[in-house]
VOVO-740939 format. One record per residue (C-alpha): residue in three letters; x, y, z. Coordinates in nm, 4 decimals, padded with zeros to 6 digits, always signed. Last residue first. Layout:
BEGIN
resn: ALA x: X y: Y z: Z
...
end
This chain:
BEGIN
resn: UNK x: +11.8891 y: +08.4894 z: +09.9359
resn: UNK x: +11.8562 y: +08.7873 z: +09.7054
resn: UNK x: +11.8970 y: +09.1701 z: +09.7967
resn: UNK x: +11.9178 y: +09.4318 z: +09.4931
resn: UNK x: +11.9321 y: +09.7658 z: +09.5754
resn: UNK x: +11.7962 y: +10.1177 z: +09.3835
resn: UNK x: +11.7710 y: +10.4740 z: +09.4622
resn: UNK x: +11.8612 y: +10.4622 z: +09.7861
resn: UNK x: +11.7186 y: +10.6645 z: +10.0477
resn: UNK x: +11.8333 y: +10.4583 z: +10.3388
resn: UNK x: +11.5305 y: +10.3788 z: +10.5121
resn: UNK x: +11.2902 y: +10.3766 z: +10.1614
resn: UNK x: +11.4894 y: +10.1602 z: +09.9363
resn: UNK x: +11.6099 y: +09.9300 z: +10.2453
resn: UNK x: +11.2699 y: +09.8780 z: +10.3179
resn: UNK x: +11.1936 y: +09.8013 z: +09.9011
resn: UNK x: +11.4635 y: +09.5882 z: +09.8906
resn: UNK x: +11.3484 y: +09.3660 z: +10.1737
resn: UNK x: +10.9566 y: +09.3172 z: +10.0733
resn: UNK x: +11.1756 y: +09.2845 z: +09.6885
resn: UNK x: +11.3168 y: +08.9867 z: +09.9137
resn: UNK x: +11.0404 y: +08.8122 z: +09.9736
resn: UNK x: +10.9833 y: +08.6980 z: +10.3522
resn: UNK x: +10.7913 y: +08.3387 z: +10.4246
resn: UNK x: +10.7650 y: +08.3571 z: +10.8330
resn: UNK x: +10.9058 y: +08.0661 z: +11.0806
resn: UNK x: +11.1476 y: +08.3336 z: +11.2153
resn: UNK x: +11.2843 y: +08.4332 z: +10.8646
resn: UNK x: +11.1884 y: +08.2080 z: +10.5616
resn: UNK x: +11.3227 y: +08.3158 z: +10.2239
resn: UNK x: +11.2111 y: +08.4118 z: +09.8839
resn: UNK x: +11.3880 y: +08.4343 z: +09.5338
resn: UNK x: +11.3071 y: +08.1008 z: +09.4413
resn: UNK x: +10.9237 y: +08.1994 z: +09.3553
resn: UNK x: +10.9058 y: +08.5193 z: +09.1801
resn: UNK x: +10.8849 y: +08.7945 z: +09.3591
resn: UNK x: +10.6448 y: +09.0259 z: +09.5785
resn: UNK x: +10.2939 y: +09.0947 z: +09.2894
resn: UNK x: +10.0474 y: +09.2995 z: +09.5380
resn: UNK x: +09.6850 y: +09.1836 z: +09.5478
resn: UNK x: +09.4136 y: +09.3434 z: +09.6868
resn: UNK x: +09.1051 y: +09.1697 z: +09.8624
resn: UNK x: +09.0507 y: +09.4511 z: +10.1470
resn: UNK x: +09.2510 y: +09.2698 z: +10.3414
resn: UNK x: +09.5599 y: +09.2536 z: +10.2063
resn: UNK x: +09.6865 y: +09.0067 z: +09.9422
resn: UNK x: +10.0053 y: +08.8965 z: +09.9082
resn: UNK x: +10.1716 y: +08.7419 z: +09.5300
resn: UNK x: +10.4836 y: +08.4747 z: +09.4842
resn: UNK x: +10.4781 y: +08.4320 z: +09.0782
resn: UNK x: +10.5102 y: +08.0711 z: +08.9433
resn: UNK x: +10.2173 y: +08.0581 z: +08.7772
resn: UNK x: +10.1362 y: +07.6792 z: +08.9366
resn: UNK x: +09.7846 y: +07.5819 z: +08.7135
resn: UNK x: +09.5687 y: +07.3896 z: +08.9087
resn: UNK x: +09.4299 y: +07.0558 z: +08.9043
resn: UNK x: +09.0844 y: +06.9005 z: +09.0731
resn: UNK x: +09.0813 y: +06.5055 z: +09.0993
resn: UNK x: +09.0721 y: +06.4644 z: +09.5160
resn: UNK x: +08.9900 y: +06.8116 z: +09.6782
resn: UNK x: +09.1586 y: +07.1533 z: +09.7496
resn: UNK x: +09.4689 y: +07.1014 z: +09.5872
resn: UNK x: +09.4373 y: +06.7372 z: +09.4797
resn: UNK x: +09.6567 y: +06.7731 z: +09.1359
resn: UNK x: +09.9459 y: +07.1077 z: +09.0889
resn: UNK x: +10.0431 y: +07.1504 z: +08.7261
resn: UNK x: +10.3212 y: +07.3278 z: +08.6265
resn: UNK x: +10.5797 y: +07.0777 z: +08.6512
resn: UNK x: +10.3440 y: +06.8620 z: +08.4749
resn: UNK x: +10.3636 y: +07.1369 z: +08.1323
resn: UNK x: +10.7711 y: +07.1325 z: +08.1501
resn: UNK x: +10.8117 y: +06.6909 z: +08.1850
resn: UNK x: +10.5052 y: +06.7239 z: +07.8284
resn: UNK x: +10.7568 y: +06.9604 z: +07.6711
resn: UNK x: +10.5820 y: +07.1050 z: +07.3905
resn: UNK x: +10.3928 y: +07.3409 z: +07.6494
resn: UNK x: +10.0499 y: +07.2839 z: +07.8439
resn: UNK x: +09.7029 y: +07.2599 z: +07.6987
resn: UNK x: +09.5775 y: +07.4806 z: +08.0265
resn: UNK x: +09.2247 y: +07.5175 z: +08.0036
resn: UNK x: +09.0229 y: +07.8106 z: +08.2220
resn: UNK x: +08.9045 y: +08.0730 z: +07.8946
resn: UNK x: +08.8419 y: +07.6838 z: +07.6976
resn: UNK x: +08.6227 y: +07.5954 z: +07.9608
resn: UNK x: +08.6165 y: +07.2134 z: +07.9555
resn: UNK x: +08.9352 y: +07.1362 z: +08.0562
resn: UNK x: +08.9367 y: +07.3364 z: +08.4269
resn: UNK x: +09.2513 y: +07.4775 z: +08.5480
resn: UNK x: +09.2191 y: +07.6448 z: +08.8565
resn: UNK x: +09.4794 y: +07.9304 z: +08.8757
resn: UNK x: +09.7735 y: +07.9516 z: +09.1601
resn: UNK x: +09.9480 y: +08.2461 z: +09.2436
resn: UNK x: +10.1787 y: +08.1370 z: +09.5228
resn: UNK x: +10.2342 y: +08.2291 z: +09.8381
resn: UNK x: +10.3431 y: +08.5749 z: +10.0473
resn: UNK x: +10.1110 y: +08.6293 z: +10.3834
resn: UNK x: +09.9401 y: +08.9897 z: +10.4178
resn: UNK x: +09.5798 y: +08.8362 z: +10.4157
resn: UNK x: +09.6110 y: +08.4489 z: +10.5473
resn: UNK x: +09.7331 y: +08.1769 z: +10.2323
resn: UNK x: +09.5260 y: +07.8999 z: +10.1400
resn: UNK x: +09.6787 y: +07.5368 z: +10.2410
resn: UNK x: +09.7000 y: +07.2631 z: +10.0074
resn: UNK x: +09.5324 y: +06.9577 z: +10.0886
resn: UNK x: +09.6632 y: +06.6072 z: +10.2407
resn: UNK x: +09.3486 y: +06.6255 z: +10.4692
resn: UNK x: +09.5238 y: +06.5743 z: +10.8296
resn: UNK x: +09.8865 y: +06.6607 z: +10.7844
resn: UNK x: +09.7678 y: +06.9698 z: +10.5692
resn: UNK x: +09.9791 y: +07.0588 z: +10.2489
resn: UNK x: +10.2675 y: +07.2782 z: +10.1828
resn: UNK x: +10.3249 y: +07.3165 z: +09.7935
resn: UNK x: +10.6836 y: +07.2125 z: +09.7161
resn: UNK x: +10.9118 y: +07.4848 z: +09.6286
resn: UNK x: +11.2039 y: +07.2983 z: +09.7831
resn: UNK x: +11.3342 y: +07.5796 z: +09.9507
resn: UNK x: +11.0537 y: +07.8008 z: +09.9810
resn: UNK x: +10.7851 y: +07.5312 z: +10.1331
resn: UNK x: +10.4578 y: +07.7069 z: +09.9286
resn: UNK x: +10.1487 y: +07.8105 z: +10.1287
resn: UNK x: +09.8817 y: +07.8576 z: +09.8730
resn: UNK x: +09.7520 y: +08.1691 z: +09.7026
resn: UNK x: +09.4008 y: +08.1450 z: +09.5064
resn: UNK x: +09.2388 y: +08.2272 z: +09.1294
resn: UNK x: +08.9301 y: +08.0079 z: +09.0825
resn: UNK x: +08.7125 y: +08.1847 z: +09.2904
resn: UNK x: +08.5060 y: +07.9932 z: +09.5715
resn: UNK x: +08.6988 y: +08.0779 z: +09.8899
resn: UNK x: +08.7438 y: +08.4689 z: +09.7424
resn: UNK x: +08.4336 y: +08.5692 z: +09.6177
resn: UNK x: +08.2853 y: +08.7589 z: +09.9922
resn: UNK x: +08.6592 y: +08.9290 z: +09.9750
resn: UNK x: +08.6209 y: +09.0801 z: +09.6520
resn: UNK x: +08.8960 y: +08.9968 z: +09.4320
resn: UNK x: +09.1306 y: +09.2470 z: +09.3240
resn: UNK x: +09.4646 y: +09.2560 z: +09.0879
resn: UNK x: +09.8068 y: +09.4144 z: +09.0388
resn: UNK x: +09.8332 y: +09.6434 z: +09.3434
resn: UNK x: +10.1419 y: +09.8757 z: +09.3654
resn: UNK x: +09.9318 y: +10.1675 z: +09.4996
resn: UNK x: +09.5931 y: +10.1139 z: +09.5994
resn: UNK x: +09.4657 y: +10.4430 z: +09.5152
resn: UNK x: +09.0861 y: +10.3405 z: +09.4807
resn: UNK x: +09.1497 y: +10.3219 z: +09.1078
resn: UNK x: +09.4625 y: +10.5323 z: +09.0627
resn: UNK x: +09.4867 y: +10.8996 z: +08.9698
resn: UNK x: +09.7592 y: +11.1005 z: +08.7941
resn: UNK x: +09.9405 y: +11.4121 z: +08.8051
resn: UNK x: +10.0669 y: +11.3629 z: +09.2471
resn: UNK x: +10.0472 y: +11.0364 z: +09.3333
resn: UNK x: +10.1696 y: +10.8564 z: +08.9922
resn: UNK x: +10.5468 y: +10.8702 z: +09.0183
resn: UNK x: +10.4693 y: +10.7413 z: +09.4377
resn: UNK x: +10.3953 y: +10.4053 z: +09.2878
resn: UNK x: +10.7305 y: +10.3322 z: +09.2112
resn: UNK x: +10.8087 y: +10.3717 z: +09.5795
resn: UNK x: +10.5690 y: +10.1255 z: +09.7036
resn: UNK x: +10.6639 y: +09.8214 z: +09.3976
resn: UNK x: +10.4393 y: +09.8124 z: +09.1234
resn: UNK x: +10.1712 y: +09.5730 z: +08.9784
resn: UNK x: +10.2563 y: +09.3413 z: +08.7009
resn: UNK x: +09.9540 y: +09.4236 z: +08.5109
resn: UNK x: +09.9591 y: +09.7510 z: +08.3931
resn: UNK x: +09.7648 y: +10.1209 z: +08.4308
resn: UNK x: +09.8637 y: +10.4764 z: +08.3700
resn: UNK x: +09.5114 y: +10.7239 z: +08.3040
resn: UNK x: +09.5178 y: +11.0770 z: +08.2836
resn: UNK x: +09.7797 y: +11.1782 z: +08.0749
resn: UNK x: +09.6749 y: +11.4961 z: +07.8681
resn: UNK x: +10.0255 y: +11.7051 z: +08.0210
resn: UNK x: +10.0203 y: +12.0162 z: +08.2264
resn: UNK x: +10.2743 y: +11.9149 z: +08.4744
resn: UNK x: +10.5976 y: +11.6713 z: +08.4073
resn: UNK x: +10.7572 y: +11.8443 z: +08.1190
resn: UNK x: +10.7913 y: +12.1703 z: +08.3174
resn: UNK x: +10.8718 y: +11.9872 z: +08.6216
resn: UNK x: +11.1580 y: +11.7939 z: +08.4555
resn: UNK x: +11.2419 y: +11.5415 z: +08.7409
resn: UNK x: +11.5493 y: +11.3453 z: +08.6631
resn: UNK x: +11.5181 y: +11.0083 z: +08.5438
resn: UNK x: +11.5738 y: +10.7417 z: +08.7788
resn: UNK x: +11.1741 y: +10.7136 z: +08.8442
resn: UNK x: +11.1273 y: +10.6706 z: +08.4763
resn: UNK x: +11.3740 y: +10.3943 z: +08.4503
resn: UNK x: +11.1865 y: +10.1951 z: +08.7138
resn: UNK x: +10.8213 y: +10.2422 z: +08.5992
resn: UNK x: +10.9332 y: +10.1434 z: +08.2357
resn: UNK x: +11.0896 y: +09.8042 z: +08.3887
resn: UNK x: +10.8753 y: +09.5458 z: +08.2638
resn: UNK x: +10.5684 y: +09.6620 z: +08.1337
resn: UNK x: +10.4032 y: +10.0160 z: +08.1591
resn: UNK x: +10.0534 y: +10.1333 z: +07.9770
resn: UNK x: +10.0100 y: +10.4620 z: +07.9001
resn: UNK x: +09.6341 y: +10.6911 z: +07.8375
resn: UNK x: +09.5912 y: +11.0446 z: +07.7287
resn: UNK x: +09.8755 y: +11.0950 z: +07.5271
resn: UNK x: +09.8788 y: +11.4599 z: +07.3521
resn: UNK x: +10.1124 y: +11.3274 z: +07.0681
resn: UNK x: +10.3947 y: +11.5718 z: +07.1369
resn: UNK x: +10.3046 y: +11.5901 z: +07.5445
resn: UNK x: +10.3290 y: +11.3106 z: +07.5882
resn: UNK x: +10.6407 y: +11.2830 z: +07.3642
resn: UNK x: +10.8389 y: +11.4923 z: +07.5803
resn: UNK x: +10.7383 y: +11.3608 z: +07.8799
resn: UNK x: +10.8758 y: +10.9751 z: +07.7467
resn: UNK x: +11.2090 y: +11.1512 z: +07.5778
resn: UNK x: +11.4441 y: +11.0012 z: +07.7812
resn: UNK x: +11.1688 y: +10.7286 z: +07.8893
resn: UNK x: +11.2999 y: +10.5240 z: +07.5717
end
């Protein structure tokens, strides 16, 4: 598929892509044609899953990025964030229990720059916030989480281990299993694969633990 991918930009005079699942990887293993690769109608490259660092350097150069956050999958203004319904929360990465407060018995929010999970408030009657749940009634209670920030609410577990810096950006790290703790601090291991990436030059690693 991305063998041809400059070619047919500039076939069909694309103005706007968008990438899922690995498109972003294969096209930065493809050797750079830099007469396919300048002069094209692309303008605009967007998707949801957010990119890891080096990825993000495809688009530097040909095409722009919204306030060129690089690799970020999602915003939320930082005067909306204690009240909006989207919200990371301290996880324990080995059991993948949500950590809660000794005192209060709540879930904790996540600082800017620390991994957790992404976790949506599910409320029943808003049909855009209600979560009906899977054929499998055990499945659909796994991925609900009760009394997260008070007694009776629920929220929808995703699953995905997000950061967010300070600005209110957030950058998509793993998915939750694939995370460690080093010195007392929750470390995902594309944060690893991506150091690695960039302080050896490789082109691609894999590191799990």
């Amino acid at each position: 598929m991305t063998t041809n991918f400059w070619k047919d930009v500039h076939k069909y005079k694309v103005t706007v892509c968008m990438y899922v699942g690995e498109l972003c990887r294969f096209l930065h293993n493809q050797p750079v044609n830099s007469e396919l690769e300048v002069g094209h109608s692309l303008r605009a490259f967007f998707g949801g899953g957010g990119l890891r660092p080096e990825f993000g350097q495809l688009f530097r150069k040909d095409l722009s990025q919204s306030r060129r956050k690089i690799g970020a999958c999602g915003y939320i203004p930082i005067w909306l964030q204690p009240s909006h319904p989207i919200q990371l929360i301290k996880i324990d990465q080995i059991t993948g229990e949500i950590v809660r407060d000794e005192k209060t018995g709540f879930a904790i929010r996540c600082e800017d720059g620390e991994p957790g999970e992404l976790i949506g408030k599910i409320i029943d009657s808003v049909p855009m916030s209600r979560f009906d749940g899977y054929t499998d009634k055990e499945a659909t209670e796994k991925r609900i989480a009760r009394n997260v920030f008070k007694q009776g609410d629920k929220y929808f577990r995703t699953g995905d281990c997000l950061c967010r810096d300070k600005y209110g950006y957030y950058y998509f790290q793993d998915r939750i299993g694939d995370t460690f703790r080093w010195k007392a601090e929750n470390v995902a291991t594309t944060m690893v694969e991506a150091v690695i990436s960039k302080d050896l030059g490789m082109r691609d690693n894999t590191v799990y633990g």
